[in-house]
Backbone as a chain_set.jsonl record, in Angstrom:
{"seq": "XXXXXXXXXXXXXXXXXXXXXXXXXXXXXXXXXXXXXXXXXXXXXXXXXXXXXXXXXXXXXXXXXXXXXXXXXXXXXXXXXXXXXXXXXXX", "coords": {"N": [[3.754, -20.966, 2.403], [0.235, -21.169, 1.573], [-2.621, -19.195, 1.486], [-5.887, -19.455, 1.293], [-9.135, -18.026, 0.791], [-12.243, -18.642, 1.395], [-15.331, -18.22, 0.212], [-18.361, -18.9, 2.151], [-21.937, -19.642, 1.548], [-24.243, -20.626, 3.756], [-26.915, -22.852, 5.519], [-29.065, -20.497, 7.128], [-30.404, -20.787, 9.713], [-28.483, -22.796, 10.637], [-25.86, -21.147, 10.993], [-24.325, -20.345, 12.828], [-23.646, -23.128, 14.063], [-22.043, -24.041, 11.996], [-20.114, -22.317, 11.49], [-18.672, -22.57, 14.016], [-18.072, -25.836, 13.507], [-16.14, -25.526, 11.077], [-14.351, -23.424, 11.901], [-13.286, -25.735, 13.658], [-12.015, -27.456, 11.852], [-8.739, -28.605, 10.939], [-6.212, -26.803, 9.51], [-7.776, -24.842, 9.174], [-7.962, -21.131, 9.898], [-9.193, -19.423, 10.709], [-12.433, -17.885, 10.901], [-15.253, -15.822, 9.704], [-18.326, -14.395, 10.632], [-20.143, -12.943, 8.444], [-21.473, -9.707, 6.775], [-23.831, -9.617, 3.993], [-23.821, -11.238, 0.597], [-22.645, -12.8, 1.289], [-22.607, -15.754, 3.683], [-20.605, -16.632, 5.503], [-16.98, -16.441, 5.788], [-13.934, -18.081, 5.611], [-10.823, -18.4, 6.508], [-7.762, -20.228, 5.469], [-5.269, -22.028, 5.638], [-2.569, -23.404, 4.84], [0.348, -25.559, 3.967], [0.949, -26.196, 1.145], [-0.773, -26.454, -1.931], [-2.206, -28.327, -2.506], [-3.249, -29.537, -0.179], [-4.836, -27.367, 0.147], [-7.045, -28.092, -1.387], [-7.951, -30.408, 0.118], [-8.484, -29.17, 2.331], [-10.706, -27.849, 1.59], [-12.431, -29.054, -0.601], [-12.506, -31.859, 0.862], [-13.452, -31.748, 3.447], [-14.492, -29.059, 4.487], [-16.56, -28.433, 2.769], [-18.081, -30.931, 3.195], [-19.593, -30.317, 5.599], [-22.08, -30.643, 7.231], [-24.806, -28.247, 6.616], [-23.561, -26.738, 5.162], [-24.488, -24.813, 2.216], [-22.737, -23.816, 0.035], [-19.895, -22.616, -1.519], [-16.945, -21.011, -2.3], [-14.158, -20.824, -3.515], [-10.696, -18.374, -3.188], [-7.735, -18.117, -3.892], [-4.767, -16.638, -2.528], [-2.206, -14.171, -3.3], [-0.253, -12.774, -2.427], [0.616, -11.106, 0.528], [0.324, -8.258, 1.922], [-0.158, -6.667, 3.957], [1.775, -6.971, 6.329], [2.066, -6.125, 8.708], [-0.329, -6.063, 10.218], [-0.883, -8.691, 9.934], [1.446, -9.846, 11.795], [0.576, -8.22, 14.099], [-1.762, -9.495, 15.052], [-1.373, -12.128, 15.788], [0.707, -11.674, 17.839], [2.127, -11.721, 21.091], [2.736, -10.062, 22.973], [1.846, -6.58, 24.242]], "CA": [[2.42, -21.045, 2.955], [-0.729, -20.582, 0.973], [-3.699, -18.866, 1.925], [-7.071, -19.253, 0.734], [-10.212, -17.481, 1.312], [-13.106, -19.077, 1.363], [-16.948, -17.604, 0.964], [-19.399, -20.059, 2.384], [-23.134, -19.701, 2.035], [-25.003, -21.61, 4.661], [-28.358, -22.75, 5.938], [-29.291, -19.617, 7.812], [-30.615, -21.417, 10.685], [-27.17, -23.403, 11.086], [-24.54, -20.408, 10.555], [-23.223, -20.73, 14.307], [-22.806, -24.555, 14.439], [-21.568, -24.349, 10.761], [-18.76, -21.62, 11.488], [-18.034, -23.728, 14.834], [-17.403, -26.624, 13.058], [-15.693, -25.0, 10.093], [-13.158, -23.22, 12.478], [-12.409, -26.942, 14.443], [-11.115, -28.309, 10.438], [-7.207, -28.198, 10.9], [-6.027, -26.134, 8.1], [-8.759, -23.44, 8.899], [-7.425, -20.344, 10.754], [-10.277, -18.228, 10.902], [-13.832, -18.291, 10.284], [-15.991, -14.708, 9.626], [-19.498, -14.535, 9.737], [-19.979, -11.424, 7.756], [-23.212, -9.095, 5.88], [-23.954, -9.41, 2.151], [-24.231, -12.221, -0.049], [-22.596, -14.502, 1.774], [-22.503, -16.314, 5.198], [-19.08, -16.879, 6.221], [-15.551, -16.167, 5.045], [-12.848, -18.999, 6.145], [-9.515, -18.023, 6.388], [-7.367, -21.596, 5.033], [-3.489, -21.085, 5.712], [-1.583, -24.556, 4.538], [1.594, -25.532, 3.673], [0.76, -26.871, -0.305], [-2.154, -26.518, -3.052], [-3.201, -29.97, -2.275], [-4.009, -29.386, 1.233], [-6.188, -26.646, 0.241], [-7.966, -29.131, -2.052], [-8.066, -31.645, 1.361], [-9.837, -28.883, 3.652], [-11.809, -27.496, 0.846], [-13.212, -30.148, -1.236], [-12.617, -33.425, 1.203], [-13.925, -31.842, 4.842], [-15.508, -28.14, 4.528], [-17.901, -28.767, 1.696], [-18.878, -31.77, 3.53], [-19.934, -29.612, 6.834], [-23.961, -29.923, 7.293], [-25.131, -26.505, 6.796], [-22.637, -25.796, 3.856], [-24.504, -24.532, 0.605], [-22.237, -23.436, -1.373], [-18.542, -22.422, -1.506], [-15.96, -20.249, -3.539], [-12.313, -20.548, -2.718], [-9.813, -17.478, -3.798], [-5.878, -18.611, -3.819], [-4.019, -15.101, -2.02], [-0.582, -14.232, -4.169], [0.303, -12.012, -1.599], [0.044, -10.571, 1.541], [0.572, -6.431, 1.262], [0.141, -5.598, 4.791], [2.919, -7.6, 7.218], [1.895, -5.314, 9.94], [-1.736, -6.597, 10.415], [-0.512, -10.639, 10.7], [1.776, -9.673, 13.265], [0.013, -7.815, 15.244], [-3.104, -10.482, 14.835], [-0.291, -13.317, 16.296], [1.955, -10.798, 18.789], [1.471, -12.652, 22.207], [2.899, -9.294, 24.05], [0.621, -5.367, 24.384]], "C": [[1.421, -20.589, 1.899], [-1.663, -20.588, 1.815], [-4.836, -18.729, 0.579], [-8.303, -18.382, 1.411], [-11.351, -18.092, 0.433], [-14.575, -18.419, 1.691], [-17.888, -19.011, 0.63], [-20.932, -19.436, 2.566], [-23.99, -20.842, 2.874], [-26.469, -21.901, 4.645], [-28.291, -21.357, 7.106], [-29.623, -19.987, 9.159], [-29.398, -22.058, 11.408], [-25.912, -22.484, 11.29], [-23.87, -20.728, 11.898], [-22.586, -21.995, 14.587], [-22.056, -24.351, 13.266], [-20.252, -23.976, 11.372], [-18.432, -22.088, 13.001], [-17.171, -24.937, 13.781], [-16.235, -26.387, 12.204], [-14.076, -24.639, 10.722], [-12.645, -24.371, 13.065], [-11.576, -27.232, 13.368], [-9.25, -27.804, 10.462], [-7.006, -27.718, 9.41], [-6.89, -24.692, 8.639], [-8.321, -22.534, 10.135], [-8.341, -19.496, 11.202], [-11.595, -18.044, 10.444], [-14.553, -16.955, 10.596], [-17.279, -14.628, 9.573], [-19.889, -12.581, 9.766], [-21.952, -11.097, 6.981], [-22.645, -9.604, 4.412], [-24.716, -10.398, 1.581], [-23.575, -13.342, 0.411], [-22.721, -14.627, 3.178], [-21.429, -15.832, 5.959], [-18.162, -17.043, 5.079], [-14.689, -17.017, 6.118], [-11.699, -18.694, 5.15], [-8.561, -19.396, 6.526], [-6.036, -20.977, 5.139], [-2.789, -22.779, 5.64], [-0.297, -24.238, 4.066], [1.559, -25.511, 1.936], [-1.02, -26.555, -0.633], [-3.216, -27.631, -2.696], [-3.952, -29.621, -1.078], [-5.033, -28.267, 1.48], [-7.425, -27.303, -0.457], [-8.482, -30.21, -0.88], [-8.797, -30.671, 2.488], [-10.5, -28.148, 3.223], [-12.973, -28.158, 0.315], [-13.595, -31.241, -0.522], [-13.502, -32.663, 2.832], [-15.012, -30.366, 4.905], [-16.689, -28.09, 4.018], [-18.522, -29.755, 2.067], [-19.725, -31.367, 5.047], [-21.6, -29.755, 6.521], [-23.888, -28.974, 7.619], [-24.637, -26.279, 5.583], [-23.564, -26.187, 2.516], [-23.99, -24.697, -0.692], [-21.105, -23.527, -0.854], [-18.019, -21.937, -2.997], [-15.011, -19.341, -3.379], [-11.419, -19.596, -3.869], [-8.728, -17.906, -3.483], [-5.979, -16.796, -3.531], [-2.456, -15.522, -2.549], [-0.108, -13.775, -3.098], [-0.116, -11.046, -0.556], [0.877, -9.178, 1.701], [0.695, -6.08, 2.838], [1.007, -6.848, 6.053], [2.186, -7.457, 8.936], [0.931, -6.365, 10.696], [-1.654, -7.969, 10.837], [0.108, -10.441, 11.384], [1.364, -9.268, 14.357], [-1.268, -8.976, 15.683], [-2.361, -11.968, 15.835], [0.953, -12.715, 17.135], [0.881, -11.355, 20.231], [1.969, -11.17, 22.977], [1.39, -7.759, 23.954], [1.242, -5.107, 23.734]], "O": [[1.748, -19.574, 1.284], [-1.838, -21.434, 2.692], [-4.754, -18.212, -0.536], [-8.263, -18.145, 2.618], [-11.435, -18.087, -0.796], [-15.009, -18.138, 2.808], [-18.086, -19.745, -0.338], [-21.188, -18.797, 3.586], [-24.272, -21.918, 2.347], [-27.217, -21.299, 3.874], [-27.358, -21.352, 7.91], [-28.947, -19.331, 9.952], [-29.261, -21.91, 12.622], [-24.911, -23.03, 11.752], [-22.841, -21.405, 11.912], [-21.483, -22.162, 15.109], [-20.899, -24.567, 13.627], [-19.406, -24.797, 11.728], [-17.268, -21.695, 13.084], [-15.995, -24.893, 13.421], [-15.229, -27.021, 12.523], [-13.013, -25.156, 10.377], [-11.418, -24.315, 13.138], [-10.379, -27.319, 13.643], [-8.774, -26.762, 10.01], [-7.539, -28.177, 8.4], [-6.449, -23.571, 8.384], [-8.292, -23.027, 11.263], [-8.11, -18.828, 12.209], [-11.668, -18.102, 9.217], [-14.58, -16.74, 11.808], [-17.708, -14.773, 8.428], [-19.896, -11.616, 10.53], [-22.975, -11.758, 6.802], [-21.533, -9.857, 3.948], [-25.911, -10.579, 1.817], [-23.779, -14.517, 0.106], [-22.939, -13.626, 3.861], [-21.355, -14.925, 6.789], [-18.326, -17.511, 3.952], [-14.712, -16.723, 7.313], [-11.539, -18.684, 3.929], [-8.495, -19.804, 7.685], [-5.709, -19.824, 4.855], [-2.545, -23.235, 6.757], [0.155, -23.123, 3.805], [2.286, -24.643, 1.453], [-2.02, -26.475, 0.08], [-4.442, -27.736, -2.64], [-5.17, -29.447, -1.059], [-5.788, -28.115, 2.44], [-8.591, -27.076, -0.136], [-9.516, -30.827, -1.133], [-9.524, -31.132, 3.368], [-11.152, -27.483, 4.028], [-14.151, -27.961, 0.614], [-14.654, -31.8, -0.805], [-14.336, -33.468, 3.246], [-16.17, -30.498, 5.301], [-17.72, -27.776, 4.612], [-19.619, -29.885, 1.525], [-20.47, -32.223, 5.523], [-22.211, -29.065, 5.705], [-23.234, -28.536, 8.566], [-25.311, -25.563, 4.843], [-23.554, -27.254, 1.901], [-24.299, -25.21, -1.768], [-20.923, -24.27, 0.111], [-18.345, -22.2, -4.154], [-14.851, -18.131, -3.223], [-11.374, -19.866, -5.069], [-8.788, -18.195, -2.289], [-6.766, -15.97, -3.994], [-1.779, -16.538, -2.386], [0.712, -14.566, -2.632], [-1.062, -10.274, -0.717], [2.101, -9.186, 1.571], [1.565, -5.26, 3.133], [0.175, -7.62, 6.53], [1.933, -8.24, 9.852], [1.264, -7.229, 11.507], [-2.195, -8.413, 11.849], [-0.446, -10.875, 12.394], [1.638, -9.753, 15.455], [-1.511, -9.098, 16.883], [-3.107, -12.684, 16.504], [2.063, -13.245, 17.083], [-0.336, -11.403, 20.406], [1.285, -11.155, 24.001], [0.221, -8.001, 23.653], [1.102, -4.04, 23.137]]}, "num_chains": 1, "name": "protein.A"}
């Protein structure tokens, strides 16, 4: 599996439909709208490289609203705990 993280600057006016739409894009697991310098942080979880190139380059970046963009590849995921509990269907 690779994960990407994605920071999206938006139109300010659009951030809610944006990060709607953004989260519908298969491939996209999670969509943040966060403080700082950017908008939104999309959480990308594919099988292959390519397919982060196919809901980066071919469908997110084409989202009206989307600015900008600037995708990080993740080597590794450090805390186990945190994705299980995030995807544990019991209390």
């Amino acid at each position: 599996m690779v994960t990407a993280i994605v920071f999206v600057k938006a139109e300010v006016a659009k951030i809610p439909e944006v990060a709607e739409e953004l989260a519908a894009l298969p491939g996209v697991s999670e969509v943040y709208s966060v403080t700082g310098a950017i908008d939104l942080i999309v959480i990308v979880r594919v099988s292959s490289h390519d397919q982060v190139a196919e809901v980066v380059a071919d469908r997110l970046n084409k989202v009206p609203g989307v600015l900008s963009t600037e995708t990080h590849i993740a080597f590794r995921a450090y805390s186990q705990h945190d994705l299980e509990a995030a995807f544990s269907l019991g209390g």
